[in-house]
C-alpha positions in Angstrom: -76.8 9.3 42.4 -73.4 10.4 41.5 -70.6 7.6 40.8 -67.5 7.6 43.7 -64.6 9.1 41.7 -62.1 6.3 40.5 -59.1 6.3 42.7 -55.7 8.1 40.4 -53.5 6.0 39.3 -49.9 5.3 41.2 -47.0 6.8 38.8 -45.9 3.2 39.1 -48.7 2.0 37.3 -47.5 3.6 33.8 -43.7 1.9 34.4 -42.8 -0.5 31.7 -41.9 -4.0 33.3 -38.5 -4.3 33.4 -37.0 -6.3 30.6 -36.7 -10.2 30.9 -33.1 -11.9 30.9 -33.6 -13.3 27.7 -34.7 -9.7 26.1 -31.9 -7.9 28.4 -29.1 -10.5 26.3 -30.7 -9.8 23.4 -30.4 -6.3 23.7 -26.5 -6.6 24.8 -25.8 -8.8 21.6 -27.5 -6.0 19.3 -25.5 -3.3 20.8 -22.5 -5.2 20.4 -22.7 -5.7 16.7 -23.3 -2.0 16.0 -20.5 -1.2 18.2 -18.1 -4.0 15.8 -19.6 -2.5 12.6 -18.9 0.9 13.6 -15.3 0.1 14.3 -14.7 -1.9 11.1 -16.5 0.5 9.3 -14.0 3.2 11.2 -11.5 0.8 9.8 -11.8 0.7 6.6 -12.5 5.0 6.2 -8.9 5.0 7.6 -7.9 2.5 5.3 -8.5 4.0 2.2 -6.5 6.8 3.0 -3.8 4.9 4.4 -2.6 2.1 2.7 1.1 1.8 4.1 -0.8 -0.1 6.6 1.0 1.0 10.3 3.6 2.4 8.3 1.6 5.8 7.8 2.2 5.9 3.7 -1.0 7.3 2.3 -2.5 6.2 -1.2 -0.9 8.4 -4.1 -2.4 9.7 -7.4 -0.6 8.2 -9.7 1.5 11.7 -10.7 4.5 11.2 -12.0 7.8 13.2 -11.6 11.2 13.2 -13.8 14.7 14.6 -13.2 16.9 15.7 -15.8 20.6 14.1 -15.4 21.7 17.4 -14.1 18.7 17.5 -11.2 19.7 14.0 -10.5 20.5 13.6 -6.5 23.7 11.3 -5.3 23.4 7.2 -6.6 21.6 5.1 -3.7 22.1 2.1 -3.1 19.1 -0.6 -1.8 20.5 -3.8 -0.3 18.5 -6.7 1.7 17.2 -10.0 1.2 14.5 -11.3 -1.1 11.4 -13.6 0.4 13.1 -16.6 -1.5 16.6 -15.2 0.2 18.4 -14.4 -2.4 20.5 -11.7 -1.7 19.7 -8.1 -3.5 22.2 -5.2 -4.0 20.9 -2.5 -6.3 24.4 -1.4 -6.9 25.4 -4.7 -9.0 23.3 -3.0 -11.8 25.2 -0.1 -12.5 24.8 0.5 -16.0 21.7 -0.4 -16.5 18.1 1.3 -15.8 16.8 -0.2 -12.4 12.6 -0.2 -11.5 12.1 -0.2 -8.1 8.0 -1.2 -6.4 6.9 -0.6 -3.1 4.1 -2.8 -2.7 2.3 -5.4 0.1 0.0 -8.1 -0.7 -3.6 -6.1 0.8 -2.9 -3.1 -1.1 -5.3 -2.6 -3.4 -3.8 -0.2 -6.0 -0.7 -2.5 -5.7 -3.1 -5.3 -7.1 -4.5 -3.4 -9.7 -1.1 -2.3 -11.1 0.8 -5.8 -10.3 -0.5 -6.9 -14.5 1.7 -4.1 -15.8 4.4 -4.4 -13.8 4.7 -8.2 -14.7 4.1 -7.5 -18.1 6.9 -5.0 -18.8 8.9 -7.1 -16.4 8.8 -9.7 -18.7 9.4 -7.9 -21.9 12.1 -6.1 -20.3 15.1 -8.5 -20.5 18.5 -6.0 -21.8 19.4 -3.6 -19.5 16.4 -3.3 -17.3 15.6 -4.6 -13.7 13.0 -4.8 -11.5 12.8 -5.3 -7.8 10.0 -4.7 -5.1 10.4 -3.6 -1.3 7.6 -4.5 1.0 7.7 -3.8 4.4 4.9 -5.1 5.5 4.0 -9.1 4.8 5.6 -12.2 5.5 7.0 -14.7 3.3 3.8 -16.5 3.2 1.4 -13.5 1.9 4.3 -12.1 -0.2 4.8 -14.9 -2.2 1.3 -15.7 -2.7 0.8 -12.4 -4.0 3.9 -12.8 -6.0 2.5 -16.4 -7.7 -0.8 -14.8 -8.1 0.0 -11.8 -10.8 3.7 -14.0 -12.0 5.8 -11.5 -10.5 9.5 -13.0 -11.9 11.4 -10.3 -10.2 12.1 -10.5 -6.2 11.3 -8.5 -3.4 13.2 -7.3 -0.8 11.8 -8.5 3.0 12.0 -5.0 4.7 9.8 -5.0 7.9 12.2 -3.0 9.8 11.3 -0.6 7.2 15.4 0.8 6.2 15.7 0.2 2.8 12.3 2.4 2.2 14.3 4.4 4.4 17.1 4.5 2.9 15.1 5.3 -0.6 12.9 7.8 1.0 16.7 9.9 2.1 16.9 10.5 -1.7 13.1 10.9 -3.1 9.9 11.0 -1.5 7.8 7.6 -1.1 5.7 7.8 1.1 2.1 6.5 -1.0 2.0 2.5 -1.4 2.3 1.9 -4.0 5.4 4.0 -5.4 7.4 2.9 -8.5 10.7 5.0 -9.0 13.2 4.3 -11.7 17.1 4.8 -11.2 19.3 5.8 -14.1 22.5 3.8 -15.4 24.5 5.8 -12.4 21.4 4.5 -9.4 20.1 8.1 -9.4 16.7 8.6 -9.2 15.0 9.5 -12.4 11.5 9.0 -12.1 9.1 8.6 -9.5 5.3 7.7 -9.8 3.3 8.1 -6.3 0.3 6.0 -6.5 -0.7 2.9 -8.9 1.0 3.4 -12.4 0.3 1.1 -15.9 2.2 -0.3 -18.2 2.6 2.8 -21.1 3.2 4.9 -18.5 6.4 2.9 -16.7 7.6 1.8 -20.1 7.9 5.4 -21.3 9.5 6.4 -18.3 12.1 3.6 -18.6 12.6 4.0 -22.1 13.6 7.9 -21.5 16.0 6.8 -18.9 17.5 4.2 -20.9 17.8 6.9 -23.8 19.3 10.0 -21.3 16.6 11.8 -21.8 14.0 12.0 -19.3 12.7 16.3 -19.1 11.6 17.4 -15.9 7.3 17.4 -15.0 
């Protein structure tokens, strides 16, 4: 005798059961963390090829460029106040060669360079200066950074940004870090866009010092 067909299955019947609260919060937390890592990791891509920060400057090479006395632009003249407030005006060292750092404390290539830069700072004492402009850290992370690599040279508090202005209406600057040396007369000389090392700034200075810096 033939068996009674079995009676189809409702569409309903191949349904998964709808997810418990506890699974549906689980789920909402998981999806929440992707989101987070994608946006930090969204952070840091833009990071690495922006290190001025919100100040749009983008991370240099390290190439250098020189100016012969006669390509030389007008003196300029950098004035503000240090994170210890001492007073700074670029302009009281006419006469002698003047190094000038942009820098801020997360900055990596500004880390990895900061050893030079102390260095020669150091050994530096006749007729050379040094001072830094950051426009983006407070007194707190600046001087931190500052007793970290023994900077002995001060930097200029700049957050509304004018006396990178005012450098960047005589040479470029925009990559963080950027090192430019002035002559005896506060022209520009040298620039190096980008991280730079101790042999490289020292020869640069030296040629200022001496007059005779060719152009690159």
């Amino acid at each position: 005798m033939p068996r009674p067909a079995r009676p189809a299955r409702s569409a309903a019947a191949h349904v998964a059961p709808a997810p418990s609260g506890r699974r549906r919060a689980r789920v909402g937390a998981l999806a929440t963390l992707l989101t987070v890592g994608a946006l930090l990791l969204a952070g840091c891509t833009s990071s690495s090829g922006n290190d001025g920060g919100n100040l749009g400057f983008v991370q240099g090479d390290g190439s250098v460029k020189t100016w012969t006395p006669s390509e030389r632009s007008k003196p300029v003249a950098l004035t503000g106040t240090a994170f210890d407030g001492t007073k700074v005006d670029t302009s009281d060292w006419h006469g002698d060669v003047v190094v000038v750092n942009t820098w801020y404390a997360g900055c990596a290539p500004c880390r990895k360079e900061a050893p030079d830069l102390a260095a020669l700072a150091s050994s530096e004492k006749d007729g050379v200066h040094f001072v830094g402009i950051n426009s983006t850290d407070d007194a707190g992370a600046a001087e931190a950074f500052q007793r970290t690599f023994k900077i002995s040279y001060p930097s200029i508090s700049d957050k509304s940004g004018s006396v990178v202005a005012t450098l960047q209406g005589v040479v470029p600057v925009q990559a963080v870090p950027t090192t430019v040396v002035l002559d005896a007369e506060g022209r520009v000389a040298a620039r190096v866009l980008g991280a730079t090392t101790k042999a490289t700034l020292a020869g640069l200075v030296d040629d200022v010092r001496a007059g005779s810096t060719a152009t690159s």
